[in-house]
Structure formats: structure tokens, C-alpha cells
PDB file as gemmi writes it, atoms N, CA and C in Angstrom:
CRYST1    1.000    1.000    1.000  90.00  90.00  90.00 P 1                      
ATOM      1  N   UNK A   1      49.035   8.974   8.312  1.00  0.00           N  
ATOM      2  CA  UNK A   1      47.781   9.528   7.842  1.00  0.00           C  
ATOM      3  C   UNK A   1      46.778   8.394   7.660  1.00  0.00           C  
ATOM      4  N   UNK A   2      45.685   8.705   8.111  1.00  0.00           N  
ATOM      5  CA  UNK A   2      44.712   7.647   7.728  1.00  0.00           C  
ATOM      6  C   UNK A   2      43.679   7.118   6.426  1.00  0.00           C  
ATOM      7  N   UNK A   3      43.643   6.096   5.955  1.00  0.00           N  
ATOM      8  CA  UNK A   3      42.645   5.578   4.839  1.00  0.00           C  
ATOM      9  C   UNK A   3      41.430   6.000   4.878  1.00  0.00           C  
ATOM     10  N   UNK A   4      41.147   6.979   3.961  1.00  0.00           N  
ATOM     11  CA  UNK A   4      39.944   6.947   3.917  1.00  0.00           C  
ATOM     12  C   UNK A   4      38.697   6.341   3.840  1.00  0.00           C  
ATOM     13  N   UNK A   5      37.899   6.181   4.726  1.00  0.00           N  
ATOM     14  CA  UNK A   5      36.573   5.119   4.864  1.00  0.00           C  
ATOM     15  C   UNK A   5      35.908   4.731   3.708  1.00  0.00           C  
ATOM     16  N   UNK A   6      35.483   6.275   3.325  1.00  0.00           N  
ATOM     17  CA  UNK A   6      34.750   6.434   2.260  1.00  0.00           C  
ATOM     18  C   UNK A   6      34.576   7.785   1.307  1.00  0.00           C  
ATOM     19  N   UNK A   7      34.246   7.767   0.360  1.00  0.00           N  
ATOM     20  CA  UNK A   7      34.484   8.782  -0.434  1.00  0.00           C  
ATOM     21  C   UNK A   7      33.868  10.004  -0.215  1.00  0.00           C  
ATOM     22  N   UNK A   8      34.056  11.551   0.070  1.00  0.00           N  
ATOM     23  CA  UNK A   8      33.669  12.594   0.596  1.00  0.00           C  
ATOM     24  C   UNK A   8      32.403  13.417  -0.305  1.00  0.00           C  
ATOM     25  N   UNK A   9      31.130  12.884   0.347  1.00  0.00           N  
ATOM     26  CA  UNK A   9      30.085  13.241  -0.538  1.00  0.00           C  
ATOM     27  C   UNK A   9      30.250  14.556  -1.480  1.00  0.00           C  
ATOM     28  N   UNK A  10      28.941  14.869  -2.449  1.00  0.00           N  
ATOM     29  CA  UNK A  10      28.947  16.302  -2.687  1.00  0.00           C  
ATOM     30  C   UNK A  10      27.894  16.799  -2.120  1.00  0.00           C  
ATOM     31  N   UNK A  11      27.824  18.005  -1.526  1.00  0.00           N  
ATOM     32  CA  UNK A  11      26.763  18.455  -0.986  1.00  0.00           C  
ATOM     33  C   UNK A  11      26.011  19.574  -2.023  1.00  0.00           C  
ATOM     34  N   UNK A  12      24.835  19.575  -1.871  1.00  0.00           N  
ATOM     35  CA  UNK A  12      24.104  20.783  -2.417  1.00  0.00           C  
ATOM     36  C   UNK A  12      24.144  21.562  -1.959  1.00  0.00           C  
ATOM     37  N   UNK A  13      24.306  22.067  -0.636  1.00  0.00           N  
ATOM     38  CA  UNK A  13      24.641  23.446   0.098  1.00  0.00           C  
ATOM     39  C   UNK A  13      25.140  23.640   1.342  1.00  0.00           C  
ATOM     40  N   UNK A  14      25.788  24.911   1.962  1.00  0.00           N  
ATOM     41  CA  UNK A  14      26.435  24.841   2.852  1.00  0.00           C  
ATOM     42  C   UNK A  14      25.510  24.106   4.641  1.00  0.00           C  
ATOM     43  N   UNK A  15      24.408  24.052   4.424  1.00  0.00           N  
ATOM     44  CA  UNK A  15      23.818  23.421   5.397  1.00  0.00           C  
ATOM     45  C   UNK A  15      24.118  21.611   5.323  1.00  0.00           C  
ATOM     46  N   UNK A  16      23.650  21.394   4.080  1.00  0.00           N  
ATOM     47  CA  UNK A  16      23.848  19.971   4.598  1.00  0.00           C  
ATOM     48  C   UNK A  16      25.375  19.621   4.662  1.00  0.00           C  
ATOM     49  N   UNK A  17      26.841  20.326   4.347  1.00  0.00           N  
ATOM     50  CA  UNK A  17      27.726  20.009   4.223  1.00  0.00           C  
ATOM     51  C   UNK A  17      27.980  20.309   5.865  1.00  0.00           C  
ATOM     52  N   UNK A  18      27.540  21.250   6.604  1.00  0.00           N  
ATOM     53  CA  UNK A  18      27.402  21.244   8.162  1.00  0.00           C  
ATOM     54  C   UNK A  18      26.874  20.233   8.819  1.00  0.00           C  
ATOM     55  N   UNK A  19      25.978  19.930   8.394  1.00  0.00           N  
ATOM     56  CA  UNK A  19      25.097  18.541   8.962  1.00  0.00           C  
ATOM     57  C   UNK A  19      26.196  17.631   8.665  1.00  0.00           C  
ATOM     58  N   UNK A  20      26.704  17.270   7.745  1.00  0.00           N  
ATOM     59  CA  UNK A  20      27.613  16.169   7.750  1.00  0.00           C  
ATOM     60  C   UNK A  20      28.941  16.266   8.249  1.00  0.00           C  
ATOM     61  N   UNK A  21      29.309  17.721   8.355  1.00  0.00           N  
ATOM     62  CA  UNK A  21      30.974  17.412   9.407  1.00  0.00           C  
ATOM     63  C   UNK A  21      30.705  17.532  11.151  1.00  0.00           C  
ATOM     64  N   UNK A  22      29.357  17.632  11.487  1.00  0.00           N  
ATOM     65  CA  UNK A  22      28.940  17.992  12.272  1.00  0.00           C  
ATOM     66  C   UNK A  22      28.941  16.148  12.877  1.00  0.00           C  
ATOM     67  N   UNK A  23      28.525  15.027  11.913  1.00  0.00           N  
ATOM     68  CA  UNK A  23      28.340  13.539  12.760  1.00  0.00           C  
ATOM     69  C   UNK A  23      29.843  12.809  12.042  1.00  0.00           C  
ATOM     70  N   UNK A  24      30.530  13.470  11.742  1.00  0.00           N  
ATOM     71  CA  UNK A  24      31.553  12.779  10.912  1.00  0.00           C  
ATOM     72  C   UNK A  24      33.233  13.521  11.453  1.00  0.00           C  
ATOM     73  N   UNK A  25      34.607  12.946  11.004  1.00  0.00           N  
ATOM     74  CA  UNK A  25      35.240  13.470  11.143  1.00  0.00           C  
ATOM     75  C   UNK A  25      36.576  13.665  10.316  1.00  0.00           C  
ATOM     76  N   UNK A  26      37.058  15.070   9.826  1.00  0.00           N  
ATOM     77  CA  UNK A  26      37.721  15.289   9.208  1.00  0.00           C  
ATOM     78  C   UNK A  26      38.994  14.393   8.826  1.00  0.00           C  
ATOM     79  N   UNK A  27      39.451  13.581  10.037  1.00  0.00           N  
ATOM     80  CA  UNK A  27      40.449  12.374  10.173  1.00  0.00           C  
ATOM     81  C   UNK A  27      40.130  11.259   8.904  1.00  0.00           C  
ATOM     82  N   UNK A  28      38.621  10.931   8.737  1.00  0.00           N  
ATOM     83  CA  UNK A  28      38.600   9.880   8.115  1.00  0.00           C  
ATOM     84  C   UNK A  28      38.367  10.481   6.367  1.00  0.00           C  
ATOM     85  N   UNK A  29      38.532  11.428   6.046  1.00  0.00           N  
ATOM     86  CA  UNK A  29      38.619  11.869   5.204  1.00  0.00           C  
ATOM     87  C   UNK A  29      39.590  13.121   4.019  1.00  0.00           C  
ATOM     88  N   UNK A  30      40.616  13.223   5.285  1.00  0.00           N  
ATOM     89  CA  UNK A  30      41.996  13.991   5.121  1.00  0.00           C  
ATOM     90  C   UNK A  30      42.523  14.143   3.900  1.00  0.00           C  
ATOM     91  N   UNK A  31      42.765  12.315   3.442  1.00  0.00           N  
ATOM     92  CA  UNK A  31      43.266  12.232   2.276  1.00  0.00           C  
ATOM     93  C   UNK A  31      42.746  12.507   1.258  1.00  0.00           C  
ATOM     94  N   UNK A  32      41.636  13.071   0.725  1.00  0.00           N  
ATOM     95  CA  UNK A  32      40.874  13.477  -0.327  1.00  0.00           C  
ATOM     96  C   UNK A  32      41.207  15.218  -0.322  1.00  0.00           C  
ATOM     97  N   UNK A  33      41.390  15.530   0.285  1.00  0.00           N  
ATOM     98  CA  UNK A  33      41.768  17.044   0.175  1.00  0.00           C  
ATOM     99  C   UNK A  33      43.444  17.440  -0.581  1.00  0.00           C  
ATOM    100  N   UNK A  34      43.602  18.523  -1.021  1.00  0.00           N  
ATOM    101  CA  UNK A  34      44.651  18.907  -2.153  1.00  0.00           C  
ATOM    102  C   UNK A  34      45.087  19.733  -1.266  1.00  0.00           C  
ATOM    103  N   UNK A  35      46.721  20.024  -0.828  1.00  0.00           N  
ATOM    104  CA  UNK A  35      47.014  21.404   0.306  1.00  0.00           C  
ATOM    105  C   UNK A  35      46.936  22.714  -1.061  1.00  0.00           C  
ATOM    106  N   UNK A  36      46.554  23.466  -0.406  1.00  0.00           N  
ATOM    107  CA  UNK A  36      46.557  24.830  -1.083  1.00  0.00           C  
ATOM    108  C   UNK A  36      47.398  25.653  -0.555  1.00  0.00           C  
ATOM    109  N   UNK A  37      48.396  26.369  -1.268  1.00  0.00           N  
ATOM    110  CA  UNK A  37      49.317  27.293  -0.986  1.00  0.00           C  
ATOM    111  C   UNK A  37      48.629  28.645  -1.070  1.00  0.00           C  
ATOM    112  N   UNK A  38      48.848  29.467  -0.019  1.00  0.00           N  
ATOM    113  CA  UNK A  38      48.327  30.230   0.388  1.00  0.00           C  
ATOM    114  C   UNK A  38      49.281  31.919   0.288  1.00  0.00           C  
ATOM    115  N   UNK A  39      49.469  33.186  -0.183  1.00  0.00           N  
ATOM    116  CA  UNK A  39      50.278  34.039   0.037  1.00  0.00           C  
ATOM    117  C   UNK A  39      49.365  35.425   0.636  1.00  0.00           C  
ATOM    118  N   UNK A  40      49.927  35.611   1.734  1.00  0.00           N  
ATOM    119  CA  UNK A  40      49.342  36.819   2.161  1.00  0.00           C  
ATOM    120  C   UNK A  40      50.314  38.026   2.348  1.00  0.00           C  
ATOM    121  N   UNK A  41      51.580  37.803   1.414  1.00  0.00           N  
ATOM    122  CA  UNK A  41      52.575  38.808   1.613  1.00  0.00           C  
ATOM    123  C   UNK A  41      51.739  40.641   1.490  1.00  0.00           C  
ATOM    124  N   UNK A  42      51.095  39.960   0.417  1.00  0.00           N  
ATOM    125  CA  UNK A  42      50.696  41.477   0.254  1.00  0.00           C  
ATOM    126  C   UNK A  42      48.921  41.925   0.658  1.00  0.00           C  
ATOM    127  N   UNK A  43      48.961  41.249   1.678  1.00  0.00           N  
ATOM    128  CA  UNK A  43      47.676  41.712   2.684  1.00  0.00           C  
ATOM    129  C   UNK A  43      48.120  42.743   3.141  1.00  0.00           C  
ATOM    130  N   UNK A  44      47.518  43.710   3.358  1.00  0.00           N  
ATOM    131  CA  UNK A  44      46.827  44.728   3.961  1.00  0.00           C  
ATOM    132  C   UNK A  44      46.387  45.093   5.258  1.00  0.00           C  
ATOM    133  N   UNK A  45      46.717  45.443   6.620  1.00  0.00           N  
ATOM    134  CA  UNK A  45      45.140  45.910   7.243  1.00  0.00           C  
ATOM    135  C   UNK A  45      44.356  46.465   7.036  1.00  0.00           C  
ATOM    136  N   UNK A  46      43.615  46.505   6.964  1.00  0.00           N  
ATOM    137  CA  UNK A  46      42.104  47.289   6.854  1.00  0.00           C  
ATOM    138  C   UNK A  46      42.322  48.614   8.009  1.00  0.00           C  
ATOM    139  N   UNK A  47      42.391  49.792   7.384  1.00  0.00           N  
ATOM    140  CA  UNK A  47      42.225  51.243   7.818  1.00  0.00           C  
ATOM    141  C   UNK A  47      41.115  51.923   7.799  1.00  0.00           C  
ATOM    142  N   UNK A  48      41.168  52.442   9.021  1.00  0.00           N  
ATOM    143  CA  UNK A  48      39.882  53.598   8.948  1.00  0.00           C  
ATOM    144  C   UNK A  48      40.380  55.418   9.544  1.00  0.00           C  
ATOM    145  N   UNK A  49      40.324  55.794   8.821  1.00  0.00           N  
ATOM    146  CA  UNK A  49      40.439  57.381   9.444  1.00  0.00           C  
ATOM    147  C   UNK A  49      40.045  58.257  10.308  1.00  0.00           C  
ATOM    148  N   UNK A  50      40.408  58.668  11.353  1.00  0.00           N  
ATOM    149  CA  UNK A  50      40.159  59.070  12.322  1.00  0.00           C  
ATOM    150  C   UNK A  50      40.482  60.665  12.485  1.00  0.00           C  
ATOM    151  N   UNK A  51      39.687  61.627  13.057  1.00  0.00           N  
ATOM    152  CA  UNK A  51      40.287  62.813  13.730  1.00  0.00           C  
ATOM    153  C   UNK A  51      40.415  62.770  15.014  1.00  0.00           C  
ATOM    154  N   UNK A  52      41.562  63.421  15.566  1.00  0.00           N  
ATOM    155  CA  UNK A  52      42.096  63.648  16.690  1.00  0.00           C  
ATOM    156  C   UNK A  52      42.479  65.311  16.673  1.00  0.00           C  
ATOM    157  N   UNK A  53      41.785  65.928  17.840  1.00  0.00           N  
ATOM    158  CA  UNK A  53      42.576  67.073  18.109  1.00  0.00           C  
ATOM    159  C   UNK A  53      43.417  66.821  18.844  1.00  0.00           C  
ATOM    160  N   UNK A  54      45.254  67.751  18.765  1.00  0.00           N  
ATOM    161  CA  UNK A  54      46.208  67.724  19.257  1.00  0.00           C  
ATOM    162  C   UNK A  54      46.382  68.741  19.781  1.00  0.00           C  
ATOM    163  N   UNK A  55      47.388  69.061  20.649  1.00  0.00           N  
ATOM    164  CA  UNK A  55      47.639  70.255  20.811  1.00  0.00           C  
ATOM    165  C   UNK A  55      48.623  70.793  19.420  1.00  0.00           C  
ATOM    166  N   UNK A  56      48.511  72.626  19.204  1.00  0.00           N  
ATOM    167  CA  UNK A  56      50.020  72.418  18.119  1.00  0.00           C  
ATOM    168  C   UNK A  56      51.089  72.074  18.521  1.00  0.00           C  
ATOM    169  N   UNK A  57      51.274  72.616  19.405  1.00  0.00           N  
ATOM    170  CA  UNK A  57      52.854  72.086  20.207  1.00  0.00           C  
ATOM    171  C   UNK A  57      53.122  71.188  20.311  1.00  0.00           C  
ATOM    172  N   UNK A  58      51.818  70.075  20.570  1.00  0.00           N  
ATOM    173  CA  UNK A  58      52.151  68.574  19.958  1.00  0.00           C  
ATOM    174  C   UNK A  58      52.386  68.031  18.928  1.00  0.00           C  
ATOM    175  N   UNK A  59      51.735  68.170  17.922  1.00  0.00           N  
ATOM    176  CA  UNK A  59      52.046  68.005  16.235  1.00  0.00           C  
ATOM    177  C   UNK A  59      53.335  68.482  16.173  1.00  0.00           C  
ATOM    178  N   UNK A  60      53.494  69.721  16.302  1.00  0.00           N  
ATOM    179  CA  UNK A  60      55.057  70.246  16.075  1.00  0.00           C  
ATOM    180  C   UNK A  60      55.708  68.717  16.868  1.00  0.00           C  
ATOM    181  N   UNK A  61      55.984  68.909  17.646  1.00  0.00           N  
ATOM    182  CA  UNK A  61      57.088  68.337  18.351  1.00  0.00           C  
ATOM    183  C   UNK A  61      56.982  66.704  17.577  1.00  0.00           C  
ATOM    184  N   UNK A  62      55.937  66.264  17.335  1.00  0.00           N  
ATOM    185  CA  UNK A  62      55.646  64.706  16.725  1.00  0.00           C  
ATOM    186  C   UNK A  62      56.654  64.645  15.225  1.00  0.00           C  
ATOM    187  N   UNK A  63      56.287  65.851  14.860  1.00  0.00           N  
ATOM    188  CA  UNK A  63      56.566  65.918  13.318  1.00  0.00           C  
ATOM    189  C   UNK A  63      58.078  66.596  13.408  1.00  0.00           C  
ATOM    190  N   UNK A  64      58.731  67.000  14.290  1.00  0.00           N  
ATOM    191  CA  UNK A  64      60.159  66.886  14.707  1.00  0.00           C  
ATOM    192  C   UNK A  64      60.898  65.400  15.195  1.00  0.00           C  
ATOM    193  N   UNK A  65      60.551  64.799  15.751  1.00  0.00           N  
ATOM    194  CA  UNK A  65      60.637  63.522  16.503  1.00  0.00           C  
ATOM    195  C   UNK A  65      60.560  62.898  14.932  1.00  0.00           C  
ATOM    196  N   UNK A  66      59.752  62.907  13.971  1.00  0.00           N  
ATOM    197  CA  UNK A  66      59.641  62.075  12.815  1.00  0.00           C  
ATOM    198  C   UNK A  66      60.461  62.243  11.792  1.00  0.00           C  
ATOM    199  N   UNK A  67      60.675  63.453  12.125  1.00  0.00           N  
ATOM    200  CA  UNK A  67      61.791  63.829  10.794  1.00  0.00           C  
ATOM    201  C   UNK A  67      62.841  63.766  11.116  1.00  0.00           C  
ATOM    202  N   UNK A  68      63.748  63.124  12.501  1.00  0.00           N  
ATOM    203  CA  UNK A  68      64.686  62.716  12.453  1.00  0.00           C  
ATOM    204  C   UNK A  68      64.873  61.527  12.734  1.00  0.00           C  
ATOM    205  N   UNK A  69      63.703  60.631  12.196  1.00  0.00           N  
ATOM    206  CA  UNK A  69      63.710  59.230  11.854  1.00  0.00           C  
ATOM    207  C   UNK A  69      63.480  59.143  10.300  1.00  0.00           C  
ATOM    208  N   UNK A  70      63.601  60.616   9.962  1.00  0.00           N  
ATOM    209  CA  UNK A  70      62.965  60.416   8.390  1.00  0.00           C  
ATOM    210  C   UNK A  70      61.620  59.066   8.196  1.00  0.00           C  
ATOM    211  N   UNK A  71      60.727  59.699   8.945  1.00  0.00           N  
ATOM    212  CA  UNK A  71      59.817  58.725   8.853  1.00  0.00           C  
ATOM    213  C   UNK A  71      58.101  59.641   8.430  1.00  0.00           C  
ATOM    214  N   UNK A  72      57.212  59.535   7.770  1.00  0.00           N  
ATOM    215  CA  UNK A  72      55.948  60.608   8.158  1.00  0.00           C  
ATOM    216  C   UNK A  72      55.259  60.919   8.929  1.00  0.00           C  
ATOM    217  N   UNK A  73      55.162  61.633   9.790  1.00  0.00           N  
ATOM    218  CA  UNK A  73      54.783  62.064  11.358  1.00  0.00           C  
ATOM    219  C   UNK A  73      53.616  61.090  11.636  1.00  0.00           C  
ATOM    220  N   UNK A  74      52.657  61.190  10.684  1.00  0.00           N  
ATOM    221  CA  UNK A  74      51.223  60.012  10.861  1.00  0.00           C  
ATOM    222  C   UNK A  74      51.736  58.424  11.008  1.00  0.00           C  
ATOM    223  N   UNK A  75      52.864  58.080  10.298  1.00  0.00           N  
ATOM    224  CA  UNK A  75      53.049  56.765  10.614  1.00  0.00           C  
ATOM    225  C   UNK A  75      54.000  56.827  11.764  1.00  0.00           C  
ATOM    226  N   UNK A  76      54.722  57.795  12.144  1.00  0.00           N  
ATOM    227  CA  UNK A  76      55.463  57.930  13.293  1.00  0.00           C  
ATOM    228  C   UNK A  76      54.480  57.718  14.316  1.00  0.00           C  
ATOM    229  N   UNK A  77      53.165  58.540  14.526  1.00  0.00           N  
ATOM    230  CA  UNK A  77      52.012  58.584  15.506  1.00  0.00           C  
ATOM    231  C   UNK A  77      51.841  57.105  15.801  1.00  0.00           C  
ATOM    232  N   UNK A  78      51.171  56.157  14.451  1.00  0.00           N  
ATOM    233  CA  UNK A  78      51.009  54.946  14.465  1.00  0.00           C  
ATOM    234  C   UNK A  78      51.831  54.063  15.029  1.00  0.00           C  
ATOM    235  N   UNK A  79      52.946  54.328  14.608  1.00  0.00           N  
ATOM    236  CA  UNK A  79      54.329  53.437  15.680  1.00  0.00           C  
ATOM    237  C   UNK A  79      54.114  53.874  17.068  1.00  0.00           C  
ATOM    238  N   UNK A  80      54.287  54.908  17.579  1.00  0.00           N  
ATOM    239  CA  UNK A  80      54.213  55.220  19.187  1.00  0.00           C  
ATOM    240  C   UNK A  80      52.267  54.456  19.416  1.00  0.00           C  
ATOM    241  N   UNK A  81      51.772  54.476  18.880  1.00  0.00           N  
ATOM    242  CA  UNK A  81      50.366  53.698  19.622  1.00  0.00           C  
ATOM    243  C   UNK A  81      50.089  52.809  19.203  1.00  0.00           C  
ATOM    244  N   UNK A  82      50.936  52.158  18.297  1.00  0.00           N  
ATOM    245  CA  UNK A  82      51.034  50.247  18.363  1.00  0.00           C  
ATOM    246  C   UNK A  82      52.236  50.023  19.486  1.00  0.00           C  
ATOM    247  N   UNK A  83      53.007  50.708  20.096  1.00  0.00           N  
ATOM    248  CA  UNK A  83      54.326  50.478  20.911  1.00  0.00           C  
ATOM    249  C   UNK A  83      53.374  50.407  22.094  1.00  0.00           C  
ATOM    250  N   UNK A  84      52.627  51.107  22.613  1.00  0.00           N  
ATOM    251  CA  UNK A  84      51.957  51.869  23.682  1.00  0.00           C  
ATOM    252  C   UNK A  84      50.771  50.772  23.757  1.00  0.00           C  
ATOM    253  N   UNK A  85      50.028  50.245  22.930  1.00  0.00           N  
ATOM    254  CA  UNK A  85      49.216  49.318  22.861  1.00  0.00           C  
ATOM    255  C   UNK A  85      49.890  47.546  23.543  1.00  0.00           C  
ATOM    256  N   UNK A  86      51.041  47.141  22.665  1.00  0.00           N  
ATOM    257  CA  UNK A  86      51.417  46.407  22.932  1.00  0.00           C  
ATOM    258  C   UNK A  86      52.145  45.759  24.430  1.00  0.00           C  
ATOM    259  N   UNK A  87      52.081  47.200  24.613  1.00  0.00           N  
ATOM    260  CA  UNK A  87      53.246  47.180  26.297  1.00  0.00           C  
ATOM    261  C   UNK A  87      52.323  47.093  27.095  1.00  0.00           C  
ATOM    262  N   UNK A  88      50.843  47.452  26.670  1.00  0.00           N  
ATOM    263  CA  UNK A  88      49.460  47.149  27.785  1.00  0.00           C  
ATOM    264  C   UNK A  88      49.569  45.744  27.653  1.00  0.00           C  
ATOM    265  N   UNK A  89      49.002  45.318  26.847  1.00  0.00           N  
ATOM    266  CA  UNK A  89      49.035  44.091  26.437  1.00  0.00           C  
ATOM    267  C   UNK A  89      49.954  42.660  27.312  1.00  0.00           C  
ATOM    268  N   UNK A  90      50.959  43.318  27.247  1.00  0.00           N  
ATOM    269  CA  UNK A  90      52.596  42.807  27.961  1.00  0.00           C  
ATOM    270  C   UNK A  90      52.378  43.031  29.301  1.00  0.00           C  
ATOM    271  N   UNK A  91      51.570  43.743  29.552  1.00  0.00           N  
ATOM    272  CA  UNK A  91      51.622  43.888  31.644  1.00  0.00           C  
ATOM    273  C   UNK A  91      51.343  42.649  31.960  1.00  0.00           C  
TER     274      UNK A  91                                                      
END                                                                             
């Protein structure tokens, strides 16, 4: 790790603290920073609700398919179109 040059100003605001990492570089000033432990176990995605018309015969059959995963047909839905998403993805 490298010695720091010099001591890491304070800035008055997020502009001039841009102006200065902007002619300078994080290398010569590393060691002045503290690591921060970070937990995102209990993040979230961010959801939004949607309608979809189905057919019934589709719902039925979804919400059969789910209940013998003992799972709730809506998050069952969600699994088959993150599966279906990802396998595009994978081509």
C-alpha cells in the first residue's frame, strides 16, 4: 500500500471534492480512509405491481403447478419469469 503524499483536504462541497479527485489519485491517498463494513442481507428489491390478464385455465393450472410445490402461485409466476428471463440472457 502506498504513503500517503499528503493529507486529504476537506472540501466544502460535492463540486470541489470532484474537482479534486478529478487531477488527483485515489492511490496516493488510500491510507487515510477507514474500511466500512457493509450488510445488505436484508435488502430488498424494489417491487412494482402489475396487472396481467390470464386466461382462467391458466391461473387454474399455475395455481395447481404451485400448490404442489407448496409455494404461492404469484411467487410461483415470478420463478417461471426470472427462469425464462435468465435462459434469454444465457443464449
Amino acid at each position: 500500500m502506498k504513503k500517503a503524499k499528503n493529507s486529504l483536504p476537506i472540501f466544502k462541497n460535492e463540486d470541489e471534492e470532484r474537482d479534486f479527485w478529478s487531477t488527483h489519485s485515489f492511490a496516493d491517498y488510500c491510507d487515510q480512509f477507514k474500511q466500512v463494513q457493509m450488510d445488505f442481507s436484508e435488502l430488498k428489491m424494489t417491487t412494482k405491481p402489475i396487472t396481467i390478464r390470464l386466461p382462467v385455465s391458466m391461473i387454474h393450472s399455475l395455481k395447481m403447478m404451485s400448490s404442489k410445490r407448496d409455494v404461492p402461485y404469484q411467487s410461483f409466476i415470478k420463478t417461471i419469469l426470472a427462469d425464462r428471463i435468465q435462459s434469454e440472457y444465457s443464449r
